[in-house]
ZAGU-139557 format. One line per 8 residues: number of its first residue (from 1); their letters; for each residue x, y, z of C-alpha. Coordinates in pm, whole numbers. Example, Ala and Ser with C-alpha at 12.3 -4.5 7.8 and 13.67 -1.06 7.14 Angstrom:
1> AS> 1230/-450/780 ~ 1367/-106/714
//
This chain:
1> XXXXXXXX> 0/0/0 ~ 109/354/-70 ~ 221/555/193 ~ 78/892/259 ~ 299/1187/203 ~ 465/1372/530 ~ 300/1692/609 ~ 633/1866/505
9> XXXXXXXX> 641/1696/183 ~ 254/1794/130 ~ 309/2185/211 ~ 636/2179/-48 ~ 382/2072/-310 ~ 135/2330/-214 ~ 421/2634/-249 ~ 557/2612/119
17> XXXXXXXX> 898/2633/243 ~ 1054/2535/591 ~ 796/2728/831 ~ 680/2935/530 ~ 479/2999/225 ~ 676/3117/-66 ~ 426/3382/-143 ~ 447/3662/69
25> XXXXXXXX> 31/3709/5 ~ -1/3337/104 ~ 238/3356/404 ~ 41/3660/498 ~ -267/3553/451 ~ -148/3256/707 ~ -73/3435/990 ~ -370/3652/984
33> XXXXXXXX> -601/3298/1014 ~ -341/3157/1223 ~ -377/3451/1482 ~ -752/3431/1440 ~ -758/3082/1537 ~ -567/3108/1793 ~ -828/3357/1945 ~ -1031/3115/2159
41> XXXXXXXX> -736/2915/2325 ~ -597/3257/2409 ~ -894/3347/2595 ~ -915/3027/2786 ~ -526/3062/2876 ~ -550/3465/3009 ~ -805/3310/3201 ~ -664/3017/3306
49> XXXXXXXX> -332/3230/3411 ~ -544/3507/3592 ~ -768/3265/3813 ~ -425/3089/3888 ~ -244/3444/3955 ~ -502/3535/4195 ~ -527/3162/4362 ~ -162/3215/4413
57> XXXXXXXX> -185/3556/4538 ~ -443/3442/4807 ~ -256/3153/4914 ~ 83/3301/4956 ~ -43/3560/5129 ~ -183/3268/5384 ~ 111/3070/5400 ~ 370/3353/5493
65> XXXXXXXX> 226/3322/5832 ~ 343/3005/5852 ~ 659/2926/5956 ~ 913/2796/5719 ~ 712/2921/5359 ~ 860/3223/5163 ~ 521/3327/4938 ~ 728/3660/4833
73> XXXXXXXX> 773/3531/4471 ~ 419/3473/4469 ~ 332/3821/4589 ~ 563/4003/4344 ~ 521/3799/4007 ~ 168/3780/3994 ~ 68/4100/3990 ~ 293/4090/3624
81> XXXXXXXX> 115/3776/3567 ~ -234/3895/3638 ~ -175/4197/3425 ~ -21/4083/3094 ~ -321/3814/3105 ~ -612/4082/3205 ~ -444/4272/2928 ~ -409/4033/2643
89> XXXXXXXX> -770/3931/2721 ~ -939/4253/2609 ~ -691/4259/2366 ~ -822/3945/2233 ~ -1157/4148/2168 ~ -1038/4409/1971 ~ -1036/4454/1618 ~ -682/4362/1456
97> XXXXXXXX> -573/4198/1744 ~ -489/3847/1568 ~ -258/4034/1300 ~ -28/4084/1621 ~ -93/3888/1872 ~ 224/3634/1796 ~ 407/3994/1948 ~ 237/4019/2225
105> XXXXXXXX> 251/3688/2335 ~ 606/3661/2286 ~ 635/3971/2529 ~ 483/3818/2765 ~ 604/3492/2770 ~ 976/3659/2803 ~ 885/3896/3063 ~ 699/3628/3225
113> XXXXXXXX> 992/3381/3214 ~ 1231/3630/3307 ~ 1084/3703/3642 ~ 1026/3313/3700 ~ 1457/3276/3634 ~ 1557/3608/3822 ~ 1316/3695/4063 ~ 1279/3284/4188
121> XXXXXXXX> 1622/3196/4137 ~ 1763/2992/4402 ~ 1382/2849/4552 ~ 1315/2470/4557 ~ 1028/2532/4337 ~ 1205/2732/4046 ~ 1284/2454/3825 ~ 986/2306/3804
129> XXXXXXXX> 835/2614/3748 ~ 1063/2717/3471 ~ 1022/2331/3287 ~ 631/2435/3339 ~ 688/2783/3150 ~ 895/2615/2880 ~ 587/2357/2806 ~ 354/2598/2808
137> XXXXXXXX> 564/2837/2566 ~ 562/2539/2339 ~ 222/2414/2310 ~ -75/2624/2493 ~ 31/2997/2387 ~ 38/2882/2027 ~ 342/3085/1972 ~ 521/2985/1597
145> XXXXXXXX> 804/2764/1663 ~ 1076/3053/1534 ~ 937/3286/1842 ~ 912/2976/2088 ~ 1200/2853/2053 ~ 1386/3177/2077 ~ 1261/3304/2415 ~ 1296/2934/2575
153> XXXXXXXX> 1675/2968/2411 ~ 1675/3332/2580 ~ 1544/3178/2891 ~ 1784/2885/2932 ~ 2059/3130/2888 ~ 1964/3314/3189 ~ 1872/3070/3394 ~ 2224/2861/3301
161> XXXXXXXX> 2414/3219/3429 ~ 2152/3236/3694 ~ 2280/2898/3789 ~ 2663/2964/3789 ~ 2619/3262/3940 ~ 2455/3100/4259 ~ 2743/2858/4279 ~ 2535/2549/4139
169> XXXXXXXX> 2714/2192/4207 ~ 2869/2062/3881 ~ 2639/1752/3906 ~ 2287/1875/4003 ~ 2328/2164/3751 ~ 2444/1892/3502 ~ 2097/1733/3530 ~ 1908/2049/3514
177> XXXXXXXX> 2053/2107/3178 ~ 2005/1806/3045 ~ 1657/1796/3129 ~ 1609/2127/2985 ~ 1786/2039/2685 ~ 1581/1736/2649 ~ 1278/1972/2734 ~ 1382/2217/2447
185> XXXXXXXX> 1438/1945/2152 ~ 1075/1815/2251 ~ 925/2152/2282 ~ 1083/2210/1891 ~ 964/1904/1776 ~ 635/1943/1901 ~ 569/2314/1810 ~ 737/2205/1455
193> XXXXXXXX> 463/1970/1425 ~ 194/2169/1522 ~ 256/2491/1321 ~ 333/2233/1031 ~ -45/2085/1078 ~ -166/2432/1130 ~ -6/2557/816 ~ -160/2218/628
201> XXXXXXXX> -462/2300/757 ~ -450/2654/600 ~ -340/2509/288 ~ -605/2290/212 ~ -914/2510/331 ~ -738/2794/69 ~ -800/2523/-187 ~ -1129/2399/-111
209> XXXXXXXX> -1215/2777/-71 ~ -1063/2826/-434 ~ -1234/2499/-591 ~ -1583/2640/-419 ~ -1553/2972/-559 ~ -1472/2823/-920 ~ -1794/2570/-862 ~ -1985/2895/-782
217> XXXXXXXX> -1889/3073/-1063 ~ -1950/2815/-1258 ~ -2318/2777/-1129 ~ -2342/3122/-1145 ~ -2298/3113/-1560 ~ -2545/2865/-1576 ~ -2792/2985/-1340 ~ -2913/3357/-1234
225> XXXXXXXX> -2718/3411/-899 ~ -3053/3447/-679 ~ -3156/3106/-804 ~ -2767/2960/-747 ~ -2792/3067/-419 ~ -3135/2911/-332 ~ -2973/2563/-460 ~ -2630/2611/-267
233> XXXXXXXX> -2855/2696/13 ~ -3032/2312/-7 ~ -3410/2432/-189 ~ -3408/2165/-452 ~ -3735/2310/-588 ~ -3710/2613/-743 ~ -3976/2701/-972 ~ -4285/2990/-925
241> XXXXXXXX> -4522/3224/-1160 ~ -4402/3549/-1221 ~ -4705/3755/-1302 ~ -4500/4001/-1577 ~ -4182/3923/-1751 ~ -4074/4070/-2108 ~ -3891/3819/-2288 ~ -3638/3855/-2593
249> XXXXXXXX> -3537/3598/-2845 ~ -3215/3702/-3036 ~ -3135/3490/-3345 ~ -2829/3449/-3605 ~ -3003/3517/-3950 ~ -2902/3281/-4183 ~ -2693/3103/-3964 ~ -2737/2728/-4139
257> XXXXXXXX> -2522/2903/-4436 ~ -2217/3008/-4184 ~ -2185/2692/-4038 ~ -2127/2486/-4387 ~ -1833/2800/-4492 ~ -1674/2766/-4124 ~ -1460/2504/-4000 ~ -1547/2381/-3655
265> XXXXXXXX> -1314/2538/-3481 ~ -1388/2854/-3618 ~ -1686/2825/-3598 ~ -1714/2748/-3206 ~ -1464/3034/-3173 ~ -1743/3270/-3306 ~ -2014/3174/-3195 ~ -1820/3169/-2802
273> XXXXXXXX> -1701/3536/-2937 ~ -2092/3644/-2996 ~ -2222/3504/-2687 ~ -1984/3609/-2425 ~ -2039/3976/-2585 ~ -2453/3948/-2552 ~ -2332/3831/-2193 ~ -2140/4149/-2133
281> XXXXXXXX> -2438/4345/-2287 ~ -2685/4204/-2053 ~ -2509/4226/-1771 ~ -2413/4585/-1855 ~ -2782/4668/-1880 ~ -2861/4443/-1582 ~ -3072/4155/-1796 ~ -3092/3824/-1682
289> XXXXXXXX> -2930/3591/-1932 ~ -3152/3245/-1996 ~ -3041/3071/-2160 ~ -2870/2980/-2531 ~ -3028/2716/-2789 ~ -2819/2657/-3089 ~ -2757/3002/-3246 ~ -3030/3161/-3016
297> XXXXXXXX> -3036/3371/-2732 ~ -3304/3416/-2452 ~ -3299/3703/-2181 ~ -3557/3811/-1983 ~ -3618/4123/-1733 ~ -3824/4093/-1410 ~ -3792/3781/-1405 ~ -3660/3765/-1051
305> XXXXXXXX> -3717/4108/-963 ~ -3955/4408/-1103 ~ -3815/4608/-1323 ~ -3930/4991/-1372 ~ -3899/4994/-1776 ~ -3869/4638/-1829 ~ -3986/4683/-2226 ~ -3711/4988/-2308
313> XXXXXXXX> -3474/4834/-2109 ~ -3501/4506/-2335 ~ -3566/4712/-2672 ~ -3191/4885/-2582 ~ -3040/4519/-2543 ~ -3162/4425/-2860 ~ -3021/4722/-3016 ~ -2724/4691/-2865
321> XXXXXXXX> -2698/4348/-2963 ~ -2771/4405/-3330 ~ -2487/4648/-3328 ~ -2215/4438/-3167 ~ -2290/4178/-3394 ~ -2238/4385/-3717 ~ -1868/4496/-3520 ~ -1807/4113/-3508
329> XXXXXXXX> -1902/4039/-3817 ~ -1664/4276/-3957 ~ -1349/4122/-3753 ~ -1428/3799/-3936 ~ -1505/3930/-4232 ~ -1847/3778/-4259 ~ -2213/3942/-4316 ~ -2373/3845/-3978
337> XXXXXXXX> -2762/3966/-3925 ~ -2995/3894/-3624 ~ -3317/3924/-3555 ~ -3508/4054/-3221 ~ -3832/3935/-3098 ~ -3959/4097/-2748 ~ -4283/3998/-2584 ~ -4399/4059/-2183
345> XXXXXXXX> -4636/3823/-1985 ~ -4631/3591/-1708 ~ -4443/3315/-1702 ~ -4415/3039/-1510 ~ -3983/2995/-1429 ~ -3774/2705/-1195 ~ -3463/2454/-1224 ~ -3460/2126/-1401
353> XXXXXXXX> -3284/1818/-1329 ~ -3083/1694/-1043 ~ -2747/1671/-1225 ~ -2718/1905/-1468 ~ -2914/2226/-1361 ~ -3084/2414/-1654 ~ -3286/2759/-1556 ~ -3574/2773/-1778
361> XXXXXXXX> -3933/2978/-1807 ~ -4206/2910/-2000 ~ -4603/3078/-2123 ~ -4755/3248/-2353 ~ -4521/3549/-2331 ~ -4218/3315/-2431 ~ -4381/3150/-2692 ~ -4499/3471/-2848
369> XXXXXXXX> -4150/3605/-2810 ~ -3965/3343/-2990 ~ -4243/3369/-3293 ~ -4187/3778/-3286 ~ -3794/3698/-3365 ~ -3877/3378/-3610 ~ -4068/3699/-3796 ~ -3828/3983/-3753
377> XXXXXXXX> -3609/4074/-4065 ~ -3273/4083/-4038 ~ -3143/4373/-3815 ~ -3495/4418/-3663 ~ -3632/4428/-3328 ~ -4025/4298/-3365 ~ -4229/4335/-3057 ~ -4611/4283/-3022
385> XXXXXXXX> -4903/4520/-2883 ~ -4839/4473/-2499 ~ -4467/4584/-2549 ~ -4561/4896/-2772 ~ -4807/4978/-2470 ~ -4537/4962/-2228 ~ -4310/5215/-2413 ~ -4301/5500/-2311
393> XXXXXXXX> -4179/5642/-2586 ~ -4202/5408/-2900 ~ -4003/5596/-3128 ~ -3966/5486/-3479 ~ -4123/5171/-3424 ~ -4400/5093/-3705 ~ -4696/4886/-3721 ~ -4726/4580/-3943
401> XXXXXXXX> -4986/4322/-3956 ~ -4855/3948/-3924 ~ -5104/3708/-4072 ~ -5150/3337/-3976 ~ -4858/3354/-3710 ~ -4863/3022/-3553 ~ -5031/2937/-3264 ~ -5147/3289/-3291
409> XXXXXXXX> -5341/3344/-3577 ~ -5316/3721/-3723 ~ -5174/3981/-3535 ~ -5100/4341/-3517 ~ -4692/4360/-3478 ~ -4446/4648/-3456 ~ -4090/4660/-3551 ~ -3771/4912/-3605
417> XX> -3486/4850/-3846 ~ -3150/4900/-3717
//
């Protein structure tokens, strides 16, 4: 069986170096969630340290009446201790604290430590309670290894002069050191490992984060965003009547012709070129996009929200559309023509199918639509009786009368050449 890659060999393949991200945005990006995360353990360590400052406080106050116990340490280091923690725990509520905490905490772990070594140095208990501070530096402050593992170097250093200073026996000192030593390759080891998992960690949410967003946008093209979000969001039935929607049909003129003179790949190339400009249109203009059938294109407006001038709003797409795609069929060096039809109704709209989503609407108003544009002429925008009532100013539209339109039967029609 294969064996899993090492975290360290994992983070090299993601763009990570020893304790590091190769991209400064990355690396920065890091400690910002690292800091953030380490929010809640903070809290319950201030807390932790200030219950214990003040239990200490109370009992070494108690015990120097007793003969034999020196509580002056106590008395005099936890007021340091009590306030760095109170401190760092209203820190931890303030905005921007997480960018710099790592600081802060390596502050206060040195001052801490250096009051333990100096201001203890020579009690029974001082030891212990420096091989406490070192663990804690190590593992519960979540300070990066780099910082941790410079103030525990800092700290050994003093306490090894503290030591000789004192007039420490060659063989008792001996065994401190060693401990510590031991202590100190652990405490690496350890805080290697953890900011190595932490930094794994980061490194895969980024690209789950990154293959989300891409799924979104994805959906996005396919579906109108409101509708996307109503699926992401677990509704697998999306569908309702919209009580007025104006609906255009855009269509290639003559299109059956280009595709026998194109190659394929041409071919795909221009049609991709057409769409993804009626895209930018409609989006421009703030249309919903439908969807595309073969060299057609459907957009609607209040479909998912009312729109004030749905009709001129639509009427200015079309326009617009007719125009771009004259510009692109200059770049190709072709004589490309569409035709408009615009219609406005209710519809009834939703999502089909469980695999591949499609967004679709359908009613009278769609129907009549698509015949408007299968009777436009080429560069014309056709629209029927309901849209010319909605214009508020129909300029240079003029009436025609359509006879035996099907489904329909005759109809009054009004249109404007472009």
């Amino acid at each position: 069986m294969d064996q899993l890659p090492s975290p360290s060999h994992r983070l090299r393949a993601r763009g990570a170096r020893f304790l590091g991200f190769s991209d400064r945005a990355i690396e920065s990006q890091f400690q910002q969630h690292y800091g953030e995360q380490s929010l809640p353990q903070l809290r319950i360590v201030f807390w932790t340290l200030i219950v214990l400052a003040m239990a200490l406080s109370l009992a070494a106050t108690l015990e120097k009446t007793l003969p034999g116990i020196d509580g002056s340490f106590l008395i005099s280091g936890a007021p340091l201790v009590l306030f760095s923690s109170g401190a760092g725990l209203l820190l931890t509520r303030a905005r921007g604290f997480a960018g710099w905490s790592q600081w802060y905490l390596t502050l206060q772990s040195l001052a801490i430590g250096l009051t333990v070594v100096i201001g203890d140095a020579g009690r029974p208990y001082e030891f212990a309670a420096f091989m406490i501070l070192c663990i804690g530096i190590y593992t519960v402050l979540r300070l990066r290894l780099i910082a941790a593992t410079a103030v525990v170097s800092l700290l050994m250093a003093v306490y090894s002069t503290q030591q000789l200073r004192l007039g420490a026996g060659f063989v008792p000192f001996s065994e401190q050191i060693f401990f510590i030593a031991g202590l100190n390759i652990v405490g690496v080891l350890a805080g290697y490992q953890m900011e190595t998992s932490a930094r794994l960690d980061f490194a895969l949410e980024r690209e789950i984060r990154m293959h989300r967003d891409r799924a979104d946008e994805l959906l996005h093209t396919i579906l109108p965003r409101s509708i996307a979000k109503r699926l992401q969001e677990g509704d697998g039935k999306v569908a309702g009547f919209v009580p007025h929607v104006t609906v255009l049909f855009a269509d290639i003129a003559d299109f059956t012709r280009i595709t026998s003179e194109l190659p394929p790949r041409r071919l795909l190339e221009l049609l991709n070129r057409i769409f993804s400009t009626f895209d930018e249109i409609a989006a421009r203009i703030g249309v919903e996009k439908v969807k595309t059938v073969g060299d057609a294109y459907v957009a609607a407006l209040g479909l998912l929200t009312p729109h004030p001038r749905q009709a001129g709003t639509l009427v200015e797409v079309g326009a617009a559309m007719i125009v771009a795609l004259k510009d692109i069929g200059q770049e190709y060096g072709l004589e490309l023509h569409l035709r408009v039809g615009i219609d406005s109704g209710p519809v009834v709209a939703g999502v089909l199918g469980t695999q591949k989503f499609s967004y679709d609407m359908w009613g009278d108003a769609v129907n009549t639509a698509n015949r408007m544009c299968t009777y436009a002429g080429i560069d014309e925008i056709q629209i029927t009786s309901r849209v010319h009532h909605e214009l508020r100013q129909p300029d240079g539209f003029e009436v025609r009368l359509l006879q035996s339109v099907k489904g329909k039967g005759d109809m009054p029609t009004y249109y404007k050449r472009f």
